[in-house]
FIBAPA-595328 format. One record per atom (N, C-alpha, C, O): residue number from 0; residue in three letters; atom name; x, y, z. Coordinates in Angstrom, 3 decimals, decimal comma, padded with zeros to 6 digits, always signed. Example, Ala and Ser with C-alpha at 12.3 -4.5 7.8 and 13.67 -1.06 7.14 Angstrom:
<rs>
> seq	type	atom	X	Y	Z
> 0	Ala	N	+013,190	-005,690	+007,800 .
> 0	Ala	CA	+012,300	-004,500	+007,800 .
> 0	Ala	C	+013,200	-003,300	+007,800 .
> 0	Ala	O	+014,236	-003,319	+008,465 .
> 1	Ser	N	+012,850	-002,250	+007,080 .
> 1	Ser	CA	+013,670	-001,060	+007,140 .
> 1	Ser	C	+012,900	+000,030	+007,870 .
> 1	Ser	O	+013,409	+001,138	+008,039 .
</rs>
This chain:
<rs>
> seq	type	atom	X	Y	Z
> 0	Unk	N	+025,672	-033,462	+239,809 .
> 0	Unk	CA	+025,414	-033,140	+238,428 .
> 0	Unk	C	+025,394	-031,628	+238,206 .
> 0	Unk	O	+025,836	-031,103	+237,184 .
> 1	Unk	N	+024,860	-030,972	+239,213 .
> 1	Unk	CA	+024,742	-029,206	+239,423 .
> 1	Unk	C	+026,571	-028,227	+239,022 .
> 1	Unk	O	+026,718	-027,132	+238,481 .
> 2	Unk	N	+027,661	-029,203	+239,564 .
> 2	Unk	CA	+028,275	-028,638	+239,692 .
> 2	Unk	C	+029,260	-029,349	+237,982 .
> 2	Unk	O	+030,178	-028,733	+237,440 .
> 3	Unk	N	+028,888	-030,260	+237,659 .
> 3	Unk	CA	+028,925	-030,420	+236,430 .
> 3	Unk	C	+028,780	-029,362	+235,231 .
> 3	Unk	O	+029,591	-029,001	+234,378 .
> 4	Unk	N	+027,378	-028,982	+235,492 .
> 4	Unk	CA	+026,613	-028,194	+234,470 .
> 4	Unk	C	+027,712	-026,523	+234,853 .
> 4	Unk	O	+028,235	-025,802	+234,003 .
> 5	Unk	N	+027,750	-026,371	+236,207 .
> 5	Unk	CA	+028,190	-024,825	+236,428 .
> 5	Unk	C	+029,581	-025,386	+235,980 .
> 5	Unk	O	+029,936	-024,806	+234,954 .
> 6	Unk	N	+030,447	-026,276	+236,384 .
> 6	Unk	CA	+031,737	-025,943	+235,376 .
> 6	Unk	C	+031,564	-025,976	+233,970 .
> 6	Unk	O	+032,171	-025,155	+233,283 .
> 7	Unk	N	+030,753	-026,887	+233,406 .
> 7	Unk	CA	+030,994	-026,779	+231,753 .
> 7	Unk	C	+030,706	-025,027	+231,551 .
> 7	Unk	O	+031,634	-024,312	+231,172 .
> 8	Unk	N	+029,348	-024,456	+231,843 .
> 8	Unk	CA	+029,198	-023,199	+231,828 .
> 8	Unk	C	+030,145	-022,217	+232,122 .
> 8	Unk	O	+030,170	-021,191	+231,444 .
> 9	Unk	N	+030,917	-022,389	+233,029 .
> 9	Unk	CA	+032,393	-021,781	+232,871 .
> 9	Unk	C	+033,440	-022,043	+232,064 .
> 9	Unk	O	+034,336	-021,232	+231,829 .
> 10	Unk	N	+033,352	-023,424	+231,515 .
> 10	Unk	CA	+034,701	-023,538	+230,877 .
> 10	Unk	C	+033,994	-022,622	+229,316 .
> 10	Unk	O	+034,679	-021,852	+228,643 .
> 11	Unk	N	+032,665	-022,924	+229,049 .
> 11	Unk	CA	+031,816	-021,963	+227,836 .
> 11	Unk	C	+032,507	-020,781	+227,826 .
> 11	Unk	O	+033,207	-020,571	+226,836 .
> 12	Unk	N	+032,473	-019,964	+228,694 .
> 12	Unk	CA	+032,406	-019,054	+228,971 .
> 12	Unk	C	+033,667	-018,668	+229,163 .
> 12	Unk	O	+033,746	-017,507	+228,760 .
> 13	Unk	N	+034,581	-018,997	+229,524 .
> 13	Unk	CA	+035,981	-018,887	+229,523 .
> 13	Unk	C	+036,623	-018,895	+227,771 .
> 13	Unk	O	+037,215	-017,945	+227,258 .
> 14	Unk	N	+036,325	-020,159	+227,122 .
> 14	Unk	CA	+036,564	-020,099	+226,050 .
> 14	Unk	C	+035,637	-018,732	+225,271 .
> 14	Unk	O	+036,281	-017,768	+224,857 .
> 15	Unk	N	+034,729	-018,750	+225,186 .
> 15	Unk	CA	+034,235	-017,368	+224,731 .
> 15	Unk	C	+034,741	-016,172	+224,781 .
> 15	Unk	O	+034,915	-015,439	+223,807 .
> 16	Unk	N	+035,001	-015,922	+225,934 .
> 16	Unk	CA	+036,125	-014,627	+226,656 .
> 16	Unk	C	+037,234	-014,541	+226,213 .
> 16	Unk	O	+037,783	-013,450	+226,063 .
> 17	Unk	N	+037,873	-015,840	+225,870 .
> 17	Unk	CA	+039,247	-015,489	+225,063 .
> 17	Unk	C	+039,338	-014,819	+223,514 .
> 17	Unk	O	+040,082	-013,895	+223,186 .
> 18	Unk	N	+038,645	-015,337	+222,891 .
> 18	Unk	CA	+038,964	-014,159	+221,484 .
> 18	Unk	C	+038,170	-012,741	+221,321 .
> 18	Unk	O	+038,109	-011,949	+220,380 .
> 19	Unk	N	+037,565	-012,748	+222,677 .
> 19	Unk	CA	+036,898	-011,320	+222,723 .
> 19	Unk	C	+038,558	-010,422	+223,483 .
> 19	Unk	O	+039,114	-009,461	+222,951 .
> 20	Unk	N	+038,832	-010,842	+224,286 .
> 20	Unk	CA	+040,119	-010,515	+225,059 .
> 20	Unk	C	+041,240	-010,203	+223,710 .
> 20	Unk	O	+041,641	-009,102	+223,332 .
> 21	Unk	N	+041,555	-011,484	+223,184 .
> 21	Unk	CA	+042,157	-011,341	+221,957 .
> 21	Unk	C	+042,108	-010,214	+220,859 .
> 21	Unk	O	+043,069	-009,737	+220,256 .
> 22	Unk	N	+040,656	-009,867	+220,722 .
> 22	Unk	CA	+040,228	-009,180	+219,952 .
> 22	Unk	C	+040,698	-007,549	+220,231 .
> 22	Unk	O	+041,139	-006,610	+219,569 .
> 23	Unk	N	+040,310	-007,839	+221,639 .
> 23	Unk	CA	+040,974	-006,119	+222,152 .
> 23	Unk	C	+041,889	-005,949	+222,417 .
> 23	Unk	O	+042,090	-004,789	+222,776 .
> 24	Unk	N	+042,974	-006,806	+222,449 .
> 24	Unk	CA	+044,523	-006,892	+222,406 .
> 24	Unk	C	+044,696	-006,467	+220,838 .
> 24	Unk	O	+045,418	-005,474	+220,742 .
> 25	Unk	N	+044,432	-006,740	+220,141 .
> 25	Unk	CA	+044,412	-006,430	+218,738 .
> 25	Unk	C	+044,100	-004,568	+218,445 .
> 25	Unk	O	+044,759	-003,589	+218,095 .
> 26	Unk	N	+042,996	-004,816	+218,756 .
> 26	Unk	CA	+042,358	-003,703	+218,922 .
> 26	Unk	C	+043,490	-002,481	+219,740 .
> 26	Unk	O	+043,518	-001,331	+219,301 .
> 27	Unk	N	+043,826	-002,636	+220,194 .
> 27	Unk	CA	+044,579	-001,469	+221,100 .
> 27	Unk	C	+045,969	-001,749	+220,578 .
> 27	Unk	O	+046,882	-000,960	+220,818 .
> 28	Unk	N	+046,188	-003,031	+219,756 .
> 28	Unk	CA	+047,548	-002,688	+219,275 .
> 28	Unk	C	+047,385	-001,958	+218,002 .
> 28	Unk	O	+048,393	-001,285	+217,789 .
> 29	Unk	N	+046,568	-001,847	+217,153 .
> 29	Unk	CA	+046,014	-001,546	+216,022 .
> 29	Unk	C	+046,085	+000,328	+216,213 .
> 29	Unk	O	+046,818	+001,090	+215,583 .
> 30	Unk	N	+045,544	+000,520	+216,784 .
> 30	Unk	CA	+045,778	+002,383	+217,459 .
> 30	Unk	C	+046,926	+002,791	+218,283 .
> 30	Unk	O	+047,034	+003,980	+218,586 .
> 31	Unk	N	+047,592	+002,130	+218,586 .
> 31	Unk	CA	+048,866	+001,944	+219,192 .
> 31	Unk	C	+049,876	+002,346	+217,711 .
> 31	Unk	O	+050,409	+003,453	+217,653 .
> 32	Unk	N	+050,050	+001,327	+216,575 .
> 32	Unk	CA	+050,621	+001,034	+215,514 .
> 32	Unk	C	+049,920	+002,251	+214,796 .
> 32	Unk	O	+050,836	+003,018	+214,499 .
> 33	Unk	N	+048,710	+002,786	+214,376 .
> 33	Unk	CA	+048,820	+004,012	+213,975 .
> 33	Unk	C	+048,777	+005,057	+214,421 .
> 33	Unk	O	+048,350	+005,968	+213,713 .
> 34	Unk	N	+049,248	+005,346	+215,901 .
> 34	Unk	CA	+049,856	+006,174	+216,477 .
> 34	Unk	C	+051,292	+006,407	+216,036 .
> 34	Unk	O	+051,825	+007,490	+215,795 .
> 35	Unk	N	+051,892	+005,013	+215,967 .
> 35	Unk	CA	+053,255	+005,848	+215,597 .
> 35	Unk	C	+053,746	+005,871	+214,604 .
> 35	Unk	O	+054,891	+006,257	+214,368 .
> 36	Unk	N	+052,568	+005,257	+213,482 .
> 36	Unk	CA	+052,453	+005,595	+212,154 .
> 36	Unk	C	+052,660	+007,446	+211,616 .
> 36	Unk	O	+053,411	+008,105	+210,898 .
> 37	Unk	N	+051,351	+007,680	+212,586 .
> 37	Unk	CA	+050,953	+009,396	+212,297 .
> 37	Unk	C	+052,237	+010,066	+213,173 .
> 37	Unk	O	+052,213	+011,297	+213,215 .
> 38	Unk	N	+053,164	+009,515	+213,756 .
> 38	Unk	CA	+054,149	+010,493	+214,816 .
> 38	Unk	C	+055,199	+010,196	+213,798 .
> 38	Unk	O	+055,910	+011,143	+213,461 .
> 39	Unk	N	+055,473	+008,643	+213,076 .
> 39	Unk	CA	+056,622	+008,935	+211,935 .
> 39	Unk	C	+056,689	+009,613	+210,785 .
> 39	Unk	O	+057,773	+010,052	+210,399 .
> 40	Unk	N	+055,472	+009,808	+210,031 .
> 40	Unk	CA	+055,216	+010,458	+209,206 .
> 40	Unk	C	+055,427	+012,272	+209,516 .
> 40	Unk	O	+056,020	+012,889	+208,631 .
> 41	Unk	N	+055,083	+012,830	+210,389 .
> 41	Unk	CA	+054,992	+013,723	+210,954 .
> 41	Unk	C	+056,431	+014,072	+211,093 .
> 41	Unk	O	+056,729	+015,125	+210,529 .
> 42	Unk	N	+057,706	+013,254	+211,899 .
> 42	Unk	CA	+058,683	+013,087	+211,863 .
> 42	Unk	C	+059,472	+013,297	+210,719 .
> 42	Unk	O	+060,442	+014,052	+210,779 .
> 43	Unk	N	+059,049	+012,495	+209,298 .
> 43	Unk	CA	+059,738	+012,385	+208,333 .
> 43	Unk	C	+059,003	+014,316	+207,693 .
> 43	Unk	O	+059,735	+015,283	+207,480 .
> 44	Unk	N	+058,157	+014,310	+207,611 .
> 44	Unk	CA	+057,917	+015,459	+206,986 .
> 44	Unk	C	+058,974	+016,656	+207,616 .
> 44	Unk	O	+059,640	+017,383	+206,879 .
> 45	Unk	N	+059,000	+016,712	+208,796 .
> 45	Unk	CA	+059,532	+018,185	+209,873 .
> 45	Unk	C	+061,474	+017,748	+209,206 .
> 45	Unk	O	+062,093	+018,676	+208,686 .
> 46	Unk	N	+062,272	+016,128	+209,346 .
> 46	Unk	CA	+062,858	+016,152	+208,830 .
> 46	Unk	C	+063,359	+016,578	+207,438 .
> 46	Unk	O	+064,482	+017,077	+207,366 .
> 47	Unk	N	+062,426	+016,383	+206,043 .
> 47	Unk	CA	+062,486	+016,971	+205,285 .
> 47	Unk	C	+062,475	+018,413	+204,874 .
> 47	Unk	O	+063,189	+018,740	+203,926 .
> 48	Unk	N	+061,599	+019,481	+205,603 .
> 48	Unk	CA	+061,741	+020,688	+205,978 .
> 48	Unk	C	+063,035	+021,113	+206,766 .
> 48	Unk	O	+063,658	+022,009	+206,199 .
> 49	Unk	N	+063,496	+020,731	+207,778 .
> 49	Unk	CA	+064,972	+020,563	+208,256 .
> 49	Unk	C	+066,004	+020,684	+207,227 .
> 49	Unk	O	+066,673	+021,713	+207,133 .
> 50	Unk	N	+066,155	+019,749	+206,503 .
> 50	Unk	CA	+066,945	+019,201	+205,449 .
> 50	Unk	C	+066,975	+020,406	+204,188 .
> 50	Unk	O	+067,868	+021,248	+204,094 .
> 51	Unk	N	+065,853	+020,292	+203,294 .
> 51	Unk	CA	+065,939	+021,961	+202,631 .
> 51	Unk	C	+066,187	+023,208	+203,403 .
> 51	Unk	O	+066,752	+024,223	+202,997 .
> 52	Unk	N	+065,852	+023,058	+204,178 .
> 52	Unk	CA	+066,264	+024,557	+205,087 .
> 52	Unk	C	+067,874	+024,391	+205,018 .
> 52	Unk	O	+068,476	+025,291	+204,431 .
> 53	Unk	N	+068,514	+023,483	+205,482 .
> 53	Unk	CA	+069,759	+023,036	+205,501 .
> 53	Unk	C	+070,952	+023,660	+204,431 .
> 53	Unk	O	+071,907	+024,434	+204,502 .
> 54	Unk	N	+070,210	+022,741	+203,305 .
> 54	Unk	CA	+070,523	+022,943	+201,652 .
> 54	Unk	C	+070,453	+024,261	+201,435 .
> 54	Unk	O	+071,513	+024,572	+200,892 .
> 55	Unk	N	+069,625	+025,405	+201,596 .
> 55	Unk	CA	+069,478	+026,175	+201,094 .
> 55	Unk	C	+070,274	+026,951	+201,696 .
> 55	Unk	O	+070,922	+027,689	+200,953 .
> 56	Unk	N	+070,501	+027,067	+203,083 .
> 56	Unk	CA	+071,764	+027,978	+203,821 .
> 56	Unk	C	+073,128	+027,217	+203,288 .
> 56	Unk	O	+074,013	+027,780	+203,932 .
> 57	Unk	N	+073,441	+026,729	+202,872 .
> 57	Unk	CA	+074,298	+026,009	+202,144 .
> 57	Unk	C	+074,892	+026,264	+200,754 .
> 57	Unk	O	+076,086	+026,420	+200,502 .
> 58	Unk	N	+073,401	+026,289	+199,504 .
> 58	Unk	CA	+073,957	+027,392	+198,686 .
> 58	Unk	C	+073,773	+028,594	+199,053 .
> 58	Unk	O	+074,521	+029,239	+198,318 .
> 59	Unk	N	+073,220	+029,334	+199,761 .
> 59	Unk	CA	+073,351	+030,374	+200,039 .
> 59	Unk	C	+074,965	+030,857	+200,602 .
> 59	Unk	O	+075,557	+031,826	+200,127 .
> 60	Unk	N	+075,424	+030,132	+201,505 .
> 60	Unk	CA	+076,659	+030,325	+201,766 .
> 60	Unk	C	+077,949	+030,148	+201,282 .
> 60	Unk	O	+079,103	+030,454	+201,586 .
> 61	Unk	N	+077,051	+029,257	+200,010 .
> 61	Unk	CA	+078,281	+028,639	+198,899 .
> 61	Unk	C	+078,464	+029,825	+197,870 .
> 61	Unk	O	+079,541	+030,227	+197,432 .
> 62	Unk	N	+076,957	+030,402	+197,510 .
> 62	Unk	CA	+076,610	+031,771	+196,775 .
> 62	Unk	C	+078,006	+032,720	+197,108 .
> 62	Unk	O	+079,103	+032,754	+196,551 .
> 63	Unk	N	+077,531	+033,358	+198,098 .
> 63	Unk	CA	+078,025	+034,374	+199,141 .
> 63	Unk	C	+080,067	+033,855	+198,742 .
> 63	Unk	O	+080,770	+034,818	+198,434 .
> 64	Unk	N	+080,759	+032,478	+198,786 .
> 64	Unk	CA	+081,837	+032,278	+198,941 .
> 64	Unk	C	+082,363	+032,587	+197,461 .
> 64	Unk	O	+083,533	+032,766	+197,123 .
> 65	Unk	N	+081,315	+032,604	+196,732 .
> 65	Unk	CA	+081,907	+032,621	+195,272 .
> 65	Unk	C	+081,547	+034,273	+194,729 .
> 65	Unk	O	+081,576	+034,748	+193,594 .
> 66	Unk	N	+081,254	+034,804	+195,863 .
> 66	Unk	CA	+081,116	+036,371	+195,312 .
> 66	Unk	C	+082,193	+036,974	+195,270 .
> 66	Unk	O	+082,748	+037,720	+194,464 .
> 67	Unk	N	+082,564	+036,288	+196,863 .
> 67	Unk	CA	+083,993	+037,371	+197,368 .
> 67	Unk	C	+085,376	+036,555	+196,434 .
> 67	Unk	O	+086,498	+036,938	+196,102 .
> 68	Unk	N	+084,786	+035,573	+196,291 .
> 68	Unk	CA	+085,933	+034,851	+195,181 .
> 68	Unk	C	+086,369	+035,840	+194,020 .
> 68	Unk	O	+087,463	+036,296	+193,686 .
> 69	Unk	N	+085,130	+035,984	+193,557 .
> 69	Unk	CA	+085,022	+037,199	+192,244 .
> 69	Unk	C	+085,251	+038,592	+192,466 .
> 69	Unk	O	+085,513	+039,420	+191,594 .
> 70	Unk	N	+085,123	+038,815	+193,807 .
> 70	Unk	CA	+085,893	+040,481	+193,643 .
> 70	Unk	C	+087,277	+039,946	+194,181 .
> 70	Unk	O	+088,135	+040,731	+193,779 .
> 71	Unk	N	+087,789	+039,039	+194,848 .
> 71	Unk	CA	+089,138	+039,169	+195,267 .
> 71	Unk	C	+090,070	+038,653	+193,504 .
> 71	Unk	O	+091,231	+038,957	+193,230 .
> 72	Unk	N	+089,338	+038,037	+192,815 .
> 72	Unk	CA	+089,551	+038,410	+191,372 .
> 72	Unk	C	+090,154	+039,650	+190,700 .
> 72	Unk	O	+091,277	+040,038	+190,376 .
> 73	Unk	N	+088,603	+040,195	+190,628 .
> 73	Unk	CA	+088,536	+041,378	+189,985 .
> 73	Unk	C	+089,836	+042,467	+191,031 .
> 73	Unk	O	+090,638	+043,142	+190,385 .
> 74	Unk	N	+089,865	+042,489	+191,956 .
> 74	Unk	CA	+090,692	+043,462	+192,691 .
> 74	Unk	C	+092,311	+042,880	+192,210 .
> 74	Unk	O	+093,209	+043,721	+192,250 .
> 75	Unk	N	+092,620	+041,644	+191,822 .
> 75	Unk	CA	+093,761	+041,416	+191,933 .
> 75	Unk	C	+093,975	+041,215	+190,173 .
> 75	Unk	O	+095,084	+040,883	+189,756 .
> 76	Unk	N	+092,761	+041,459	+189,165 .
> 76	Unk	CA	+093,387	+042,198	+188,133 .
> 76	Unk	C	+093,800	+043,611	+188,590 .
> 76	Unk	O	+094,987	+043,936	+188,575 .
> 77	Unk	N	+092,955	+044,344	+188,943 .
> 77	Unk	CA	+093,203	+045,795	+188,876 .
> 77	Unk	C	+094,516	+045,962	+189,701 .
> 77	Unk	O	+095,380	+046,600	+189,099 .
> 78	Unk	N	+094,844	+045,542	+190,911 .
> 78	Unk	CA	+096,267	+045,718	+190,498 .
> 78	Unk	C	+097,413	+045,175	+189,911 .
> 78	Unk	O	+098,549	+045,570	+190,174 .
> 79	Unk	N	+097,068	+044,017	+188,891 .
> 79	Unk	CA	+098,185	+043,922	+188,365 .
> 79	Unk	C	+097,888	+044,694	+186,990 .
> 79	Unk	O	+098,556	+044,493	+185,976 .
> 80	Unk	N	+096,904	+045,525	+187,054 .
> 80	Unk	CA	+096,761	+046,299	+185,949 .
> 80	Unk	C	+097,787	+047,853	+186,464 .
> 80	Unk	O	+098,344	+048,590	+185,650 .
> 81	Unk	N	+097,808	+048,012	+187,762 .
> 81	Unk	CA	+098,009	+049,339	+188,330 .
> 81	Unk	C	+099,436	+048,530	+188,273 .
> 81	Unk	O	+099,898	+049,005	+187,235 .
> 82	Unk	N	+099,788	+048,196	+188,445 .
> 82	Unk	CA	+101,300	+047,549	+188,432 .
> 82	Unk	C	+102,453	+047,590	+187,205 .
> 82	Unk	O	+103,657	+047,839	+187,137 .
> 83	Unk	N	+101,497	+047,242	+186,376 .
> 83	Unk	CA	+101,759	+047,069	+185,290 .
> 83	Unk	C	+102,143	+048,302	+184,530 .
> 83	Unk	O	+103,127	+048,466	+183,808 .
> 84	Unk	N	+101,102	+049,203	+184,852 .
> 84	Unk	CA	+101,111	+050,797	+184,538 .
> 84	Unk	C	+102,115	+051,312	+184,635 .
> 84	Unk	O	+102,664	+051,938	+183,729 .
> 85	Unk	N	+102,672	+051,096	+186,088 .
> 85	Unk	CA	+103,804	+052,229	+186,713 .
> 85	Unk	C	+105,172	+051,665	+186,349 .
> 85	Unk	O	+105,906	+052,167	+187,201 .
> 86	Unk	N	+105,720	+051,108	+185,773 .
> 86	Unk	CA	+106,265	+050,663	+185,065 .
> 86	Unk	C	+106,878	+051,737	+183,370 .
> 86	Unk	O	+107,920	+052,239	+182,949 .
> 87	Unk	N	+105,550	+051,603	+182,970 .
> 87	Unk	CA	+105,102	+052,469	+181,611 .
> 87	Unk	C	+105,814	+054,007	+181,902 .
> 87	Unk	O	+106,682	+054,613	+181,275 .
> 88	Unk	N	+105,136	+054,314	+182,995 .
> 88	Unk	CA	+104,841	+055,602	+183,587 .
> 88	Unk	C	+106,814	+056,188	+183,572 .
> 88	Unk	O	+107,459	+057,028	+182,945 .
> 89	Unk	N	+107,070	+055,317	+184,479 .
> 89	Unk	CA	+108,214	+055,480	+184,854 .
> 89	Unk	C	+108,978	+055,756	+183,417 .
> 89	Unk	O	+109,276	+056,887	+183,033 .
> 90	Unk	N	+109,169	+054,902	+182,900 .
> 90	Unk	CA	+110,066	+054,808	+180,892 .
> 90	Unk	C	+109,513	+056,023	+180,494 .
> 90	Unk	O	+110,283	+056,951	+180,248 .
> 91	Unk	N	+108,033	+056,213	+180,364 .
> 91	Unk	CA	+107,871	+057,959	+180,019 .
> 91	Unk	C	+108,544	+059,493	+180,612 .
> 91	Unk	O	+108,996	+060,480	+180,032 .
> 92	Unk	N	+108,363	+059,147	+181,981 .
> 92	Unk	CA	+109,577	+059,909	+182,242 .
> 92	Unk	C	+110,961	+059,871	+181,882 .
> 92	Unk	O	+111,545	+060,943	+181,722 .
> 93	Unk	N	+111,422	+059,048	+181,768 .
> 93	Unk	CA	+113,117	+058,813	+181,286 .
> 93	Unk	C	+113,183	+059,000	+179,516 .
> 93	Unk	O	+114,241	+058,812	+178,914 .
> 94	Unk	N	+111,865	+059,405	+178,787 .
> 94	Unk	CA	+112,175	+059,686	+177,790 .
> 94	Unk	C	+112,073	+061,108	+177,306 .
> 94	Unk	O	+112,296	+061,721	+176,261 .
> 95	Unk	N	+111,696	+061,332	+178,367 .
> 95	Unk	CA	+111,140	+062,898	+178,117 .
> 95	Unk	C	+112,397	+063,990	+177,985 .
> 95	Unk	O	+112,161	+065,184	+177,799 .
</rs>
């Protein structure tokens, strides 16, 4: 009968132990899961900083392409302004 009583007391006790076990399986997945909660977030932020940094050397370099756009403009009125001139220049002499 002794060894009756000590198994039921174990099988008690076994069943008891399992949703405490359970519990800390939980438990450690739970800090686990916002671990890599706080490492994605962290992630997404440094990406977003990445990303504008990105953008901004971007117009900046787009800036910069549309400057030299505008003087290779401006330089290629002025000489078809100087071009244009010597032309003039020339007929003034031949009328003189």
């Amino acid at each position: 009968m002794n060894r009756i009583v000590v198994g039921v007391i174990r099988d008690v006790e076994t069943v008891i132990a399992r949703p405490t076990d359970t519990s800390a399986r939980l438990g450690a997945g739970k800090y686990l899961v916002e671990g890599q909660r706080m490492f994605l977030g962290a992630l997404v932020k440094t990406n977003e900083r990445a990303i504008g940094a990105l953008v901004d050397a971007d117009i900046e370099a787009g800036a910069s392409r549309m400057k030299a756009l505008q003087a290779q403009r401006d330089l290629a009125a002025q000489a078809l302004s100087i071009a244009n001139a010597a032309p003039q220049a020339i007929l003034t002499l031949f009328r003189s």
